[in-house]
N, C-alpha and C positions, 0 to 999 in steps of 0.2 A: 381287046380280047384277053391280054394277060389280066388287065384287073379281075375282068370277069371270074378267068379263071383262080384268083386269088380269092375272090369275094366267094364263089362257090367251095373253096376246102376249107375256109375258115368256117364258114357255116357246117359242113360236113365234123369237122373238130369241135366245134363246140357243141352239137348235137353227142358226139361220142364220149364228151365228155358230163354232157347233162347225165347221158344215161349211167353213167359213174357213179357223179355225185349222186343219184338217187341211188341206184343200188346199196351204195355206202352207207346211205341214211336211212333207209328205207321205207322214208318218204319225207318229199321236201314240197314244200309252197314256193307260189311262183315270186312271192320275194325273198326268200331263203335263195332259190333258185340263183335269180338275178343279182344277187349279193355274191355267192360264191364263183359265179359265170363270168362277175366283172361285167355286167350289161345292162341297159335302161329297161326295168321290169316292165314294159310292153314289150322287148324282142324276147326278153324268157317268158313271156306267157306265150308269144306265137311258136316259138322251138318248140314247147311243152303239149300247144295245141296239136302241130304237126306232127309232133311223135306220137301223140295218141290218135290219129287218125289212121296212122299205119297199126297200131295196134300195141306200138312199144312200151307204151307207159299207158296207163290209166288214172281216172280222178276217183280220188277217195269221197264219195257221196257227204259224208259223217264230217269228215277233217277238211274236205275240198284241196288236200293236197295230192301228191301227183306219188304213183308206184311204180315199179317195172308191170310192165303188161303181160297180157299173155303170148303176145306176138313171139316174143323173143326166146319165148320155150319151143316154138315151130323151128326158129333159127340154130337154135343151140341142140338141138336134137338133131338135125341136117348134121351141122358141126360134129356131133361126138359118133354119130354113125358112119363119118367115115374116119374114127381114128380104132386105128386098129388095135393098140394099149388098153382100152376099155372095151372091146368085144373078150377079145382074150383072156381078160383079166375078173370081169363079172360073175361068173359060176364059180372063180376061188374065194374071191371076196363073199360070196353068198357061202363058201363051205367054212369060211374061216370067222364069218359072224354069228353064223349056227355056233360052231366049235367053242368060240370066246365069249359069245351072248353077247358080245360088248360093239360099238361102231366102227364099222370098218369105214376106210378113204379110201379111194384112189390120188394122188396126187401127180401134177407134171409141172416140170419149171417151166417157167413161162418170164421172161424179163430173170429181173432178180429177185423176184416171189414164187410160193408155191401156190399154183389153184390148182383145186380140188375140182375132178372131173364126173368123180359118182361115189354113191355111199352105198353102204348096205347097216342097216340097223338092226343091232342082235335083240336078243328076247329082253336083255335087262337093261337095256335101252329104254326109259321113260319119256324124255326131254325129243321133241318132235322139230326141233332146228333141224335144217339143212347147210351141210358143209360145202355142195357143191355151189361151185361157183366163188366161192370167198376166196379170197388172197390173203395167202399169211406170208410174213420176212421169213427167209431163212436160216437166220440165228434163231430163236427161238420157238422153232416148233421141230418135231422129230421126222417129217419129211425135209422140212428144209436143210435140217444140219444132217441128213442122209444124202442129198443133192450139193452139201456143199463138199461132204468129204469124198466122193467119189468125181468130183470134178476135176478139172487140169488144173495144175498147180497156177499158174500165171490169173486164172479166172477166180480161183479161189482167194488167191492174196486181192485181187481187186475187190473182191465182196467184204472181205476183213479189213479192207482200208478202209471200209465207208463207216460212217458213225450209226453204231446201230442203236433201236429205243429199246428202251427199257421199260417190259408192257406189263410186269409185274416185280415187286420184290428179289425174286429168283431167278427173274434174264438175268443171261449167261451174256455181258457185255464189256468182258476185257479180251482184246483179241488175240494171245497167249494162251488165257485161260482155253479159247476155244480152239485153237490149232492142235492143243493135248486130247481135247474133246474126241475133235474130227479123226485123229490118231485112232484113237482107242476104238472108234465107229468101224475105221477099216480094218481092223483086227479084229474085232470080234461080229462086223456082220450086221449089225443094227442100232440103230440110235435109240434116243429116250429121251425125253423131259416129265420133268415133275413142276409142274405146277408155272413154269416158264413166260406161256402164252398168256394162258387164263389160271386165274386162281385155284384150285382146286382141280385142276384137269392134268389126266398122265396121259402119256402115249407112247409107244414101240413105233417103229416103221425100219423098213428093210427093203433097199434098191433093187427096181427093176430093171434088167439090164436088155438092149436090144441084141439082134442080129451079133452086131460089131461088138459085141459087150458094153456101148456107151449108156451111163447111167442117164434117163431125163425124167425117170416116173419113180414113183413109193407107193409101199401098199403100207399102211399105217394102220392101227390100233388104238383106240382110245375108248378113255373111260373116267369116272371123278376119282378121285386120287383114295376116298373111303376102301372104292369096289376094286378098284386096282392098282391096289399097293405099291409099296418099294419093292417087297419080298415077291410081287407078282412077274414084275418086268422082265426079267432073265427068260421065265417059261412063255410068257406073251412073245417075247424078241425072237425065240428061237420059231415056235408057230409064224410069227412074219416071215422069219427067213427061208422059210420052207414052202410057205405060201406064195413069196413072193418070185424063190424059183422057179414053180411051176407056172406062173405068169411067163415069164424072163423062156421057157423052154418053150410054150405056144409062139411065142414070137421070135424064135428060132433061135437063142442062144443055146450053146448044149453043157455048157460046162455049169457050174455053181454059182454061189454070189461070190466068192473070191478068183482073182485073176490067178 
């Protein structure tokens, strides 16, 4: 009976993590698959078949490699309709993508990343990626370095011990550098990077606090670094942080974004 039940969460584990690595890749062959799996590519074609039987993944007609499916938009829509951060927070994000023309996020920590729970895209938004669902580190995007500076001290130096990458030029990866960073965040209210993440990409964000005032969510701002400036960030950061209170007051905090 224990085997069984060992043999049954391994399969459940590596089924959770196929649907990873495809996510990640956004789309993988069932020998790519069974290469990153660590498994004899007959058991990653049957994981692959089984998931796409429930719906989770599908075959790419063209490439014959494997996607996320559409099942898991059923699942994840279950999911984000009962979290009450993104009811709350969706009509500001829709006023503040109007207002900015530019991408709004939702973000929530989740581990020691940020994913992103819903977007809103402004008018001079061209580029039709979707943020939701992607996992960014917290050093170097401006929810995640809003999440780190509003977190408990003891949590915070655990994330600055870890060795963070360096995902362009411009990450921010001496961890000094970034404790003055995270400073300056709770003083004046909002983060920012420039061009950090991705090349060419800026973005604002500004902590949503709950009930208890505990920071887990960002409403964030983004845009190519052409359309939104250096000289832009200060006027964006404050629109977040005004934004982001009116989230933070729906979910019953009553005070500001400073303690």
């Amino acid at each position: 009976m224990a085997d069984d039940t060992r043999t049954g969460l391994q399969s459940v584990s590596r089924a959770l993590r196929a649907l990873e690595l495809i996510a990640d890749a956004g789309e993988l062959g069932v020998t790519e698959l069974s290469r990153r799996l660590g498994v004899h590519k007959a058991t990653a074609s049957r994981l692959a078949a089984t998931l796409a039987e429930r719906g989770l993944v599908e075959r790419n007609p063209i490439t014959d490699r494997y996607r996320l499916g559409f099942g898991l938009i059923r699942l994840a829509g279950a999911a984000m309709a009962g979290l009450d951060v993104v009811r709350a927070a969706r009509p500001v994000l829709e006023e503040l993508a109007e207002t900015t023309r530019e991408t709004v996020n939702l973000g929530l920590l989740s581990g020691d990343d940020v994913v992103y729970v819903d977007q809103v895209t402004g008018a001079r938004s061209i580029v039709s990626a979707s943020w939701v669902g992607r996992r960014t580190a917290l050093h170097c995007s401006a929810s995640g370095k809003v999440l780190l500076a509003f977190m408990s001290e003891p949590e915070r130096e655990r994330q600055l011990g870890r060795t963070p990458a360096r995902m362009t030029p411009r990450t921010l990866v001496d961890p000094q550098a970034l404790r003055a960073q995270l400073e300056e965040i709770r003083v004046r209210g909002y983060g920012q990077i420039e061009g950090e993440l991705e090349e060419g990409l800026n973005a604002v964000a500004a902590p949503i606090r709950q009930a208890d005032g505990q920071v887990n969510a960002t409403l964030s701002v983004s845009g190519p670094a052409f359309r939104l400036r250096s000289m832009d960030l200060p006027r964006i950061g404050r629109l977040a942080i005004d934004a982001a209170t009116a989230v933070s007051r729906r979910l019953g905090h009553s005070g500001r974004w400073a303690d």
